[in-house]
Biopython code that builds the backbone (N, CA, C, O; Angstrom):
import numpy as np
from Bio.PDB.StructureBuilder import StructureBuilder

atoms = [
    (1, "UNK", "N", (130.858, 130.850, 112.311)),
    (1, "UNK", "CA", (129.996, 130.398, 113.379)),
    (1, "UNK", "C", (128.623, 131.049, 113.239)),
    (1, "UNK", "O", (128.568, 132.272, 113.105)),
    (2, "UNK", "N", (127.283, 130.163, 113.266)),
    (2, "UNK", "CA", (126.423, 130.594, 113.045)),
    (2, "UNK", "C", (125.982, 131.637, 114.551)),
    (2, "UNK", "O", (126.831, 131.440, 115.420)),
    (3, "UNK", "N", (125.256, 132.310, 114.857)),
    (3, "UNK", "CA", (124.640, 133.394, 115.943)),
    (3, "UNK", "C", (123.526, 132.924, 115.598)),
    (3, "UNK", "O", (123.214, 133.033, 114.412)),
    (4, "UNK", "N", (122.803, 132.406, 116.339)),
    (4, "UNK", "CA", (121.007, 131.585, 116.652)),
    (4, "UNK", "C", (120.473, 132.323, 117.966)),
    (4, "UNK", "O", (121.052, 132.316, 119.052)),
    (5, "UNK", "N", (119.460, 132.856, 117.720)),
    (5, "UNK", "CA", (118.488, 133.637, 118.754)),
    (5, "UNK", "C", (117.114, 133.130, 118.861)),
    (5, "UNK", "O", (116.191, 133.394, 118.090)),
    (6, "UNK", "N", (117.076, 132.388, 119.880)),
    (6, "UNK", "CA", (115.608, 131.963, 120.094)),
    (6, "UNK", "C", (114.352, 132.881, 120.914)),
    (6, "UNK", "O", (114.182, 132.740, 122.125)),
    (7, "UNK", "N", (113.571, 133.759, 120.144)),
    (7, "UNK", "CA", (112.992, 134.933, 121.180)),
    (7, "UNK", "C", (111.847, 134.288, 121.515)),
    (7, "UNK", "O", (111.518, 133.570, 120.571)),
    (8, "UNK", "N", (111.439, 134.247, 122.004)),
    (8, "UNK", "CA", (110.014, 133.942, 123.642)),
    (8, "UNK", "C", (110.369, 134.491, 124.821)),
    (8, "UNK", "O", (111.356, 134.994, 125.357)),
    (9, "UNK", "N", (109.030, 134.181, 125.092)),
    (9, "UNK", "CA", (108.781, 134.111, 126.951)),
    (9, "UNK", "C", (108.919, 132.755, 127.441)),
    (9, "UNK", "O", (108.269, 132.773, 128.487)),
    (10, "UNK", "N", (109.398, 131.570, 127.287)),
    (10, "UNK", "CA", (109.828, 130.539, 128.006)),
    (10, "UNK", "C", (108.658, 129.657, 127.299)),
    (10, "UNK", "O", (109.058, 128.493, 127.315)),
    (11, "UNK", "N", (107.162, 129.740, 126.581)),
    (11, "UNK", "CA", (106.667, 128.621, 126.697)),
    (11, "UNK", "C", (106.999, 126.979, 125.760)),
    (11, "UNK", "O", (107.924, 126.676, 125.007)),
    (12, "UNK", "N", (106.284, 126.517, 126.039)),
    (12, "UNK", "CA", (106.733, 124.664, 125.623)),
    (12, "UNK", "C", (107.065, 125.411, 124.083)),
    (12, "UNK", "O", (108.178, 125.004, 123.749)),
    (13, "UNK", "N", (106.402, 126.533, 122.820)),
    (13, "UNK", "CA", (107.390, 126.086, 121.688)),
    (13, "UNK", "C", (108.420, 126.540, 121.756)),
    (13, "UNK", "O", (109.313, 125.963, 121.134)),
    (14, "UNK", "N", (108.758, 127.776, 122.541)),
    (14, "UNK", "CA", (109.676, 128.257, 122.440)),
    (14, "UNK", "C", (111.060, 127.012, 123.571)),
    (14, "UNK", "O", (112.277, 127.179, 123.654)),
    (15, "UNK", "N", (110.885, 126.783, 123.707)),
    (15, "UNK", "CA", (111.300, 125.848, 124.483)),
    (15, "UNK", "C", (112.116, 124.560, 123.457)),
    (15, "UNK", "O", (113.214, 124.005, 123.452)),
    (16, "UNK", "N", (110.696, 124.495, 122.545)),
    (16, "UNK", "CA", (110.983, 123.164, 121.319)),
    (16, "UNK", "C", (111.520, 123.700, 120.558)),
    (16, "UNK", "O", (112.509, 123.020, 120.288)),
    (17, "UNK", "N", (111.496, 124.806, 119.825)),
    (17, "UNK", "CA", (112.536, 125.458, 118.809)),
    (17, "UNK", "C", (114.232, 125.764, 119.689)),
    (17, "UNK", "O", (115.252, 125.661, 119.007)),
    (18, "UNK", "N", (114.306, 126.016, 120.735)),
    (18, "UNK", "CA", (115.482, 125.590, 120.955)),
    (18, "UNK", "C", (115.854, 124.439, 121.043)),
    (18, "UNK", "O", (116.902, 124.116, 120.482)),
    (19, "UNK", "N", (115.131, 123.535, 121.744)),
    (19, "UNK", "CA", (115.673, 121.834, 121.373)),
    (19, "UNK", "C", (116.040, 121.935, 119.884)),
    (19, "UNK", "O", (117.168, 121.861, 119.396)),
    (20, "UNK", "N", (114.947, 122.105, 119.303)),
    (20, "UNK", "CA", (115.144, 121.770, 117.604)),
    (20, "UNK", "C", (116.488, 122.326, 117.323)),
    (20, "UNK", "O", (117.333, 121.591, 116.812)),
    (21, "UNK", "N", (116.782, 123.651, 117.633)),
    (21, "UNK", "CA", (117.980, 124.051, 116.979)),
    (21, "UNK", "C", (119.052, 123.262, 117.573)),
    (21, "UNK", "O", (119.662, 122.490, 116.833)),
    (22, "UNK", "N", (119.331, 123.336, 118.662)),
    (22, "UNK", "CA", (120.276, 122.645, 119.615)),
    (22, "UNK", "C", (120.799, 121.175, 118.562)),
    (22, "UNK", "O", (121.914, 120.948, 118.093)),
    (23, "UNK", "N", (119.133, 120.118, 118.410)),
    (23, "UNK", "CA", (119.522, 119.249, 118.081)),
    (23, "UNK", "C", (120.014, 119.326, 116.008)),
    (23, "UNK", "O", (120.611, 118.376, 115.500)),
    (24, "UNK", "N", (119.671, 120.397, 115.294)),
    (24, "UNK", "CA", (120.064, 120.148, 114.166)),
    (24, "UNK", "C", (121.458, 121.128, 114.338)),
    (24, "UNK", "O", (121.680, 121.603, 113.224)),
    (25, "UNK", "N", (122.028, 121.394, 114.887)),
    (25, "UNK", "CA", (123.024, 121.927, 114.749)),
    (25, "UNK", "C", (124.198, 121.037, 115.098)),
    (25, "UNK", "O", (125.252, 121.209, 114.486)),
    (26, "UNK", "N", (124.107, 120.082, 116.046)),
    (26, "UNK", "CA", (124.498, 118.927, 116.511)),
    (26, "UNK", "C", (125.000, 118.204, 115.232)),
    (26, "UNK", "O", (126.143, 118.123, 114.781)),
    (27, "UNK", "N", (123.661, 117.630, 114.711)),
    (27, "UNK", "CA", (123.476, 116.600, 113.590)),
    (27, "UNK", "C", (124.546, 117.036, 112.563)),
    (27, "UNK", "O", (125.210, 116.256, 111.881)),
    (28, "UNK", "N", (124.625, 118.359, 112.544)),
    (28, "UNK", "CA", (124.899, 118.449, 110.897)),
    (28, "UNK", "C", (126.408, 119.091, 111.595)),
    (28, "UNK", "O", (127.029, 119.880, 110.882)),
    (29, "UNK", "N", (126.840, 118.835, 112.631)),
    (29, "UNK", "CA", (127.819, 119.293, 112.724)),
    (29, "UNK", "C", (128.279, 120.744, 113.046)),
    (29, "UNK", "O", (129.421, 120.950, 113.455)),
    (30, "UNK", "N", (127.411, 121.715, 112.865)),
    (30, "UNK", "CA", (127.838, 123.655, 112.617)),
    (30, "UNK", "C", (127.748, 124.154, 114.295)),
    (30, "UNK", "O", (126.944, 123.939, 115.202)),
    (31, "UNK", "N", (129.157, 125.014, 114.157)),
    (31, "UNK", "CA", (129.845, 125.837, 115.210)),
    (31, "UNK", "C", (128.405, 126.532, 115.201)),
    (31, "UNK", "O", (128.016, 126.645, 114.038)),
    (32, "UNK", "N", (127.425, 127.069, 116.202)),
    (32, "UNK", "CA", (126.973, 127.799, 116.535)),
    (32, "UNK", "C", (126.795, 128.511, 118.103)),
    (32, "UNK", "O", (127.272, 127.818, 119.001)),
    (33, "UNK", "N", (126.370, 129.391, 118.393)),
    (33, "UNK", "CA", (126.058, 130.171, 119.602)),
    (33, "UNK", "C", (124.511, 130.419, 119.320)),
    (33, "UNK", "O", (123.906, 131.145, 118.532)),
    (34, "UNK", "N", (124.033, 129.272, 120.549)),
    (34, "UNK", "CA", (122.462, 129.650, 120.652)),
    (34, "UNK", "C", (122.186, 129.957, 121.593)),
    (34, "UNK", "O", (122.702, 129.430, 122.578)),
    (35, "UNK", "N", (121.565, 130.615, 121.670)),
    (35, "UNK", "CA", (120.599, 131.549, 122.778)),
    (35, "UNK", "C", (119.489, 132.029, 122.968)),
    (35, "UNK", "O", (118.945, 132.649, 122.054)),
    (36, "UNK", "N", (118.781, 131.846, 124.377)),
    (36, "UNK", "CA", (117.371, 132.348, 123.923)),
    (36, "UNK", "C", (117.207, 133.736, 124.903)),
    (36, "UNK", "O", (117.681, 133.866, 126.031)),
    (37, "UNK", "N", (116.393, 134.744, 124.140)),
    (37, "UNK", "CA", (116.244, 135.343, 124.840)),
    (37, "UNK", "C", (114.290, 136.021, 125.222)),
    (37, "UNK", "O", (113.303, 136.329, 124.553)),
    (38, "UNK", "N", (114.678, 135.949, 126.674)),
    (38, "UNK", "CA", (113.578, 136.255, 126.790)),
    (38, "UNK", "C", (112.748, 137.678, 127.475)),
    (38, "UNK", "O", (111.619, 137.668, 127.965)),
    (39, "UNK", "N", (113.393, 138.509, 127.381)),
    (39, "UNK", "CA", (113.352, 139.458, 128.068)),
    (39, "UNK", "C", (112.419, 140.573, 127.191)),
    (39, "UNK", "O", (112.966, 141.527, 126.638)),
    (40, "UNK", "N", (110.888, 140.342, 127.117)),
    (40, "UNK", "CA", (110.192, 141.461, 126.388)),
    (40, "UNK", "C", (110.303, 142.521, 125.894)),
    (40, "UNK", "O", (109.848, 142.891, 124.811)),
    (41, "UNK", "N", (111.051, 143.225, 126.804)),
    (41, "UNK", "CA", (111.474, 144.440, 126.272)),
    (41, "UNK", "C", (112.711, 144.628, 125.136)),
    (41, "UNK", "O", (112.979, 145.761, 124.735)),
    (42, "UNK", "N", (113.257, 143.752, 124.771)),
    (42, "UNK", "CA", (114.445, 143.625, 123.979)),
    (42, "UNK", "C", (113.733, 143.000, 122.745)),
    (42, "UNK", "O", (114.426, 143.134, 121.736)),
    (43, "UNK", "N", (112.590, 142.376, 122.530)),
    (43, "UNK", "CA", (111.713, 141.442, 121.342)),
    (43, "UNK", "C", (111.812, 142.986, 120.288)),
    (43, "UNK", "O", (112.699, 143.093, 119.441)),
    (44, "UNK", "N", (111.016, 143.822, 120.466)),
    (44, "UNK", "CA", (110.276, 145.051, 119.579)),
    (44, "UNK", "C", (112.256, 145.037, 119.032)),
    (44, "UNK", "O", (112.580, 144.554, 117.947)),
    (45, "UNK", "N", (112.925, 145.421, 119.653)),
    (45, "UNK", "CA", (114.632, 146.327, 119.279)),
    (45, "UNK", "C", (115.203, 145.329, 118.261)),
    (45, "UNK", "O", (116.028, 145.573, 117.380)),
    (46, "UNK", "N", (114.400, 143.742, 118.648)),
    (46, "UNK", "CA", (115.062, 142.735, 117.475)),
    (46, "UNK", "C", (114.194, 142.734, 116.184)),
    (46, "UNK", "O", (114.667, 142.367, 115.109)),
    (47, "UNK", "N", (113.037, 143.115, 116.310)),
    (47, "UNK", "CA", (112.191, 143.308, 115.211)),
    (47, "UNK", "C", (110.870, 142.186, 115.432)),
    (47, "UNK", "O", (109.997, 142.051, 114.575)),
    (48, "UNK", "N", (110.892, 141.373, 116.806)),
    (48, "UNK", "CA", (110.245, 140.834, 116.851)),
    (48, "UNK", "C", (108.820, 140.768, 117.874)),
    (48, "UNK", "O", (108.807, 140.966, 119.089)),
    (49, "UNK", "N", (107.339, 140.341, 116.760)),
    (49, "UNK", "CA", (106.158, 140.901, 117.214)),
    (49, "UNK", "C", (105.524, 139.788, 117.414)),
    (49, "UNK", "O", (104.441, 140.007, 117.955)),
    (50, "UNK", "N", (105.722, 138.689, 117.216)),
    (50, "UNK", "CA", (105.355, 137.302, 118.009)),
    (50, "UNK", "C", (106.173, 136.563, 118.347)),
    (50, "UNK", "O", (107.319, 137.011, 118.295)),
    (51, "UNK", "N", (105.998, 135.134, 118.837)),
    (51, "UNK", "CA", (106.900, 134.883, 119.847)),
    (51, "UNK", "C", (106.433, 133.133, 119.222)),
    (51, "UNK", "O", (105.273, 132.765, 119.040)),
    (52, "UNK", "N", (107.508, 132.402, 119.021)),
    (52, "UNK", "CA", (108.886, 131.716, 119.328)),
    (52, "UNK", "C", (108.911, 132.491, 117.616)),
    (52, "UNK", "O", (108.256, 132.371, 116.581)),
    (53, "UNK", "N", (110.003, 133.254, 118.066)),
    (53, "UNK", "CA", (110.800, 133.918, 116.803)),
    (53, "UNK", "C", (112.207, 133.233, 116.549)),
    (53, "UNK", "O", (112.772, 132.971, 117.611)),
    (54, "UNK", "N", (112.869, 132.900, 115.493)),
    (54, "UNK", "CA", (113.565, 132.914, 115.259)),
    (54, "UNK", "C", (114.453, 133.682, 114.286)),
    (54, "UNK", "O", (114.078, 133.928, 113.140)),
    (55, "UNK", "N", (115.909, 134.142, 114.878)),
    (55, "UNK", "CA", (116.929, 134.790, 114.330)),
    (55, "UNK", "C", (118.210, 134.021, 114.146)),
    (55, "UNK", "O", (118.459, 133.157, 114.987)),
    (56, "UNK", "N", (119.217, 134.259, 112.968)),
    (56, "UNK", "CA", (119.724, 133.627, 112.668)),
    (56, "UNK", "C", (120.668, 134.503, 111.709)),
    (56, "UNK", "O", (120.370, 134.845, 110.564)),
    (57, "UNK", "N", (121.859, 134.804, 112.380)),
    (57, "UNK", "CA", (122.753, 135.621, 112.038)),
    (57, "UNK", "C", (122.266, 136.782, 111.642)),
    (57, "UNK", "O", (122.623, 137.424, 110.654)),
    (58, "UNK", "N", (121.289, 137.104, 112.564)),
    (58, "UNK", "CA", (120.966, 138.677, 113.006)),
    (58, "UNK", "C", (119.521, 139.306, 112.192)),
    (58, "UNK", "O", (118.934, 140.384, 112.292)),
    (59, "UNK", "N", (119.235, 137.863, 111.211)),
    (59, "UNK", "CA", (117.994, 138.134, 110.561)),
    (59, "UNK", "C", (116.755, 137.383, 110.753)),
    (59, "UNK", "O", (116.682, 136.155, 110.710)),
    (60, "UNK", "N", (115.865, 138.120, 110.950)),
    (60, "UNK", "CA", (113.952, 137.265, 111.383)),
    (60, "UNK", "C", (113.609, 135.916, 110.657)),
    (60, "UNK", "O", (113.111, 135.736, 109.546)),
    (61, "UNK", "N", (113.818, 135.465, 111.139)),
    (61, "UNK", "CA", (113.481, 133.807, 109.930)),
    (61, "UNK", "C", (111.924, 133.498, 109.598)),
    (61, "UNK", "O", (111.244, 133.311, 108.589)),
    (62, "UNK", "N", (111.677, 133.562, 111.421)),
    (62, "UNK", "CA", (110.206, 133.022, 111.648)),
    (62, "UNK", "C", (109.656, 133.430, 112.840)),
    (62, "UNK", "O", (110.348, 133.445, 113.859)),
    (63, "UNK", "N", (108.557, 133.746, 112.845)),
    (63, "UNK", "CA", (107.676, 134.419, 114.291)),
    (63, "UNK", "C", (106.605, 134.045, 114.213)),
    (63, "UNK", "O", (105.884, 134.122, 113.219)),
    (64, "UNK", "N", (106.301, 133.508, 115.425)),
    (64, "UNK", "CA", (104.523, 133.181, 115.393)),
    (64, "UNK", "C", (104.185, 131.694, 115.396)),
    (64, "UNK", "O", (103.232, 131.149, 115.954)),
    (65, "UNK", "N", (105.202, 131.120, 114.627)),
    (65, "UNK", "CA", (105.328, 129.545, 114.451)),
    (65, "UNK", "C", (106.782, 128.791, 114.660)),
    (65, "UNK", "O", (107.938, 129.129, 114.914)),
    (66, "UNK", "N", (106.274, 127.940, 114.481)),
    (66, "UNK", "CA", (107.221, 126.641, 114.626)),
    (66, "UNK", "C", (108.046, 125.895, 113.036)),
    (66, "UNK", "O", (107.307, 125.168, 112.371)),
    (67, "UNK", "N", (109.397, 126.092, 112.557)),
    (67, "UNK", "CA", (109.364, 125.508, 111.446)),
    (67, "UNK", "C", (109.360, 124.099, 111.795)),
    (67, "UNK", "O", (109.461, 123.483, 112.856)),
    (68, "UNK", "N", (109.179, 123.706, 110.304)),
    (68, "UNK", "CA", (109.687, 122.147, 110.389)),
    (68, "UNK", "C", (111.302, 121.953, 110.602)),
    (68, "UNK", "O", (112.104, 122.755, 110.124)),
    (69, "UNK", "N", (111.756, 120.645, 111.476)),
    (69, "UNK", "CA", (113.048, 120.003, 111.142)),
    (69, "UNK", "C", (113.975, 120.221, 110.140)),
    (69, "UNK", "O", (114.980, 120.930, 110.198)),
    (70, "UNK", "N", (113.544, 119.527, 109.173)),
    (70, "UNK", "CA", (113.649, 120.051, 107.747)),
    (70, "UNK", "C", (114.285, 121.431, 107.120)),
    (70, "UNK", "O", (115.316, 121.696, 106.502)),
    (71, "UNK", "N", (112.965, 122.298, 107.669)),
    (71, "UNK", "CA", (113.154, 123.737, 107.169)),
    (71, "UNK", "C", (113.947, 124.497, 107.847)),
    (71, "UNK", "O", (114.452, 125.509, 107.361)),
    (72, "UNK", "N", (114.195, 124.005, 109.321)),
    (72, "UNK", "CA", (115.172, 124.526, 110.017)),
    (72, "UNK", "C", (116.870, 123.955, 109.479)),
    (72, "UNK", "O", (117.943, 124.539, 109.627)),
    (73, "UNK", "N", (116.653, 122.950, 108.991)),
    (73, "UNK", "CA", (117.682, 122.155, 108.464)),
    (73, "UNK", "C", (118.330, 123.081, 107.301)),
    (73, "UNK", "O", (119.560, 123.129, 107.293)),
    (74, "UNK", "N", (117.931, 123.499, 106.745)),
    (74, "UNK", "CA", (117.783, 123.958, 105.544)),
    (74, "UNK", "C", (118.610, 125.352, 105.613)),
    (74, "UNK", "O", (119.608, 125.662, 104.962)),
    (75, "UNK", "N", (117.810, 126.209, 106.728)),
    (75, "UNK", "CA", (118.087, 127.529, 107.033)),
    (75, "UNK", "C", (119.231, 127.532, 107.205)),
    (75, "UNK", "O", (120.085, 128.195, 106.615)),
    (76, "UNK", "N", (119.375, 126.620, 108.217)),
    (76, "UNK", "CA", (121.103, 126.901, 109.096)),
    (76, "UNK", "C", (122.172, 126.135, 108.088)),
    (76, "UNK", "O", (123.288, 125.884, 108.543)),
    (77, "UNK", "N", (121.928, 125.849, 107.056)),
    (77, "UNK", "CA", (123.045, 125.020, 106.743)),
    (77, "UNK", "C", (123.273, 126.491, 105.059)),
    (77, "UNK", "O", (124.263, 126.562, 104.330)),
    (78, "UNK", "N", (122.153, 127.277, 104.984)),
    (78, "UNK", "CA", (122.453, 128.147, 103.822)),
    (78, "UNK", "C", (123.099, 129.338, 104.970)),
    (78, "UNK", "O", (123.659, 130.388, 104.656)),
    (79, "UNK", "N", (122.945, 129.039, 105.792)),
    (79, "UNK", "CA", (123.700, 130.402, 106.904)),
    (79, "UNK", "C", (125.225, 130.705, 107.345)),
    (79, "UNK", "O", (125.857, 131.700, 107.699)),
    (80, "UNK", "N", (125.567, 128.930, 107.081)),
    (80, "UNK", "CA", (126.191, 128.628, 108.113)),
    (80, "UNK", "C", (127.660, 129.322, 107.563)),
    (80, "UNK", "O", (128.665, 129.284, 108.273)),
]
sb = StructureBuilder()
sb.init_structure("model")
sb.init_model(0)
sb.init_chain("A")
sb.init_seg("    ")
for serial, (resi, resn, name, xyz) in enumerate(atoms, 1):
    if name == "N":
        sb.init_residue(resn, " ", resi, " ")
    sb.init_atom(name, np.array(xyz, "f"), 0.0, 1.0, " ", f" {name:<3s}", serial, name[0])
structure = sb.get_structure()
């Protein structure tokens, strides 16, 4: 089972990178546990220094941006 961590403060990307994950995890079928968390003080302890970060079985994928579909596609299916 994949472990998916969506870190922000709530705004619209962080918002869309959980849709995104939600919906490619769906698609392709994979057991995961997603979650977002948003609680600032817990970002720095995950390693993370911008925001819509993504984690993904406990490692930094992406911070600061938004991947593509695609590239998210990609990630979770070499994770899974």
């Amino acid at each position: 089972m994949l472990t998916i961590r969506i870190v922000g403060t709530g705004c619209p990307n962080c918002e869309h990178l959980f849709q995104l994950c939600m919906n490619v995890a769906a698609e392709n079928n994979l057991h995961a546990d997603i979650q977002k968390i948003t609680d600032k003080e817990k970002f720095t302890e995950l390693g993370v220094w911008m925001t819509p970060a993504l984690i993904v079985n406990g490692q930094v994928l992406t911070q600061g941006k938004l991947p593509t579909k695609s590239t998210l596609d990609h990630w979770l299916k070499d994770n899974k």
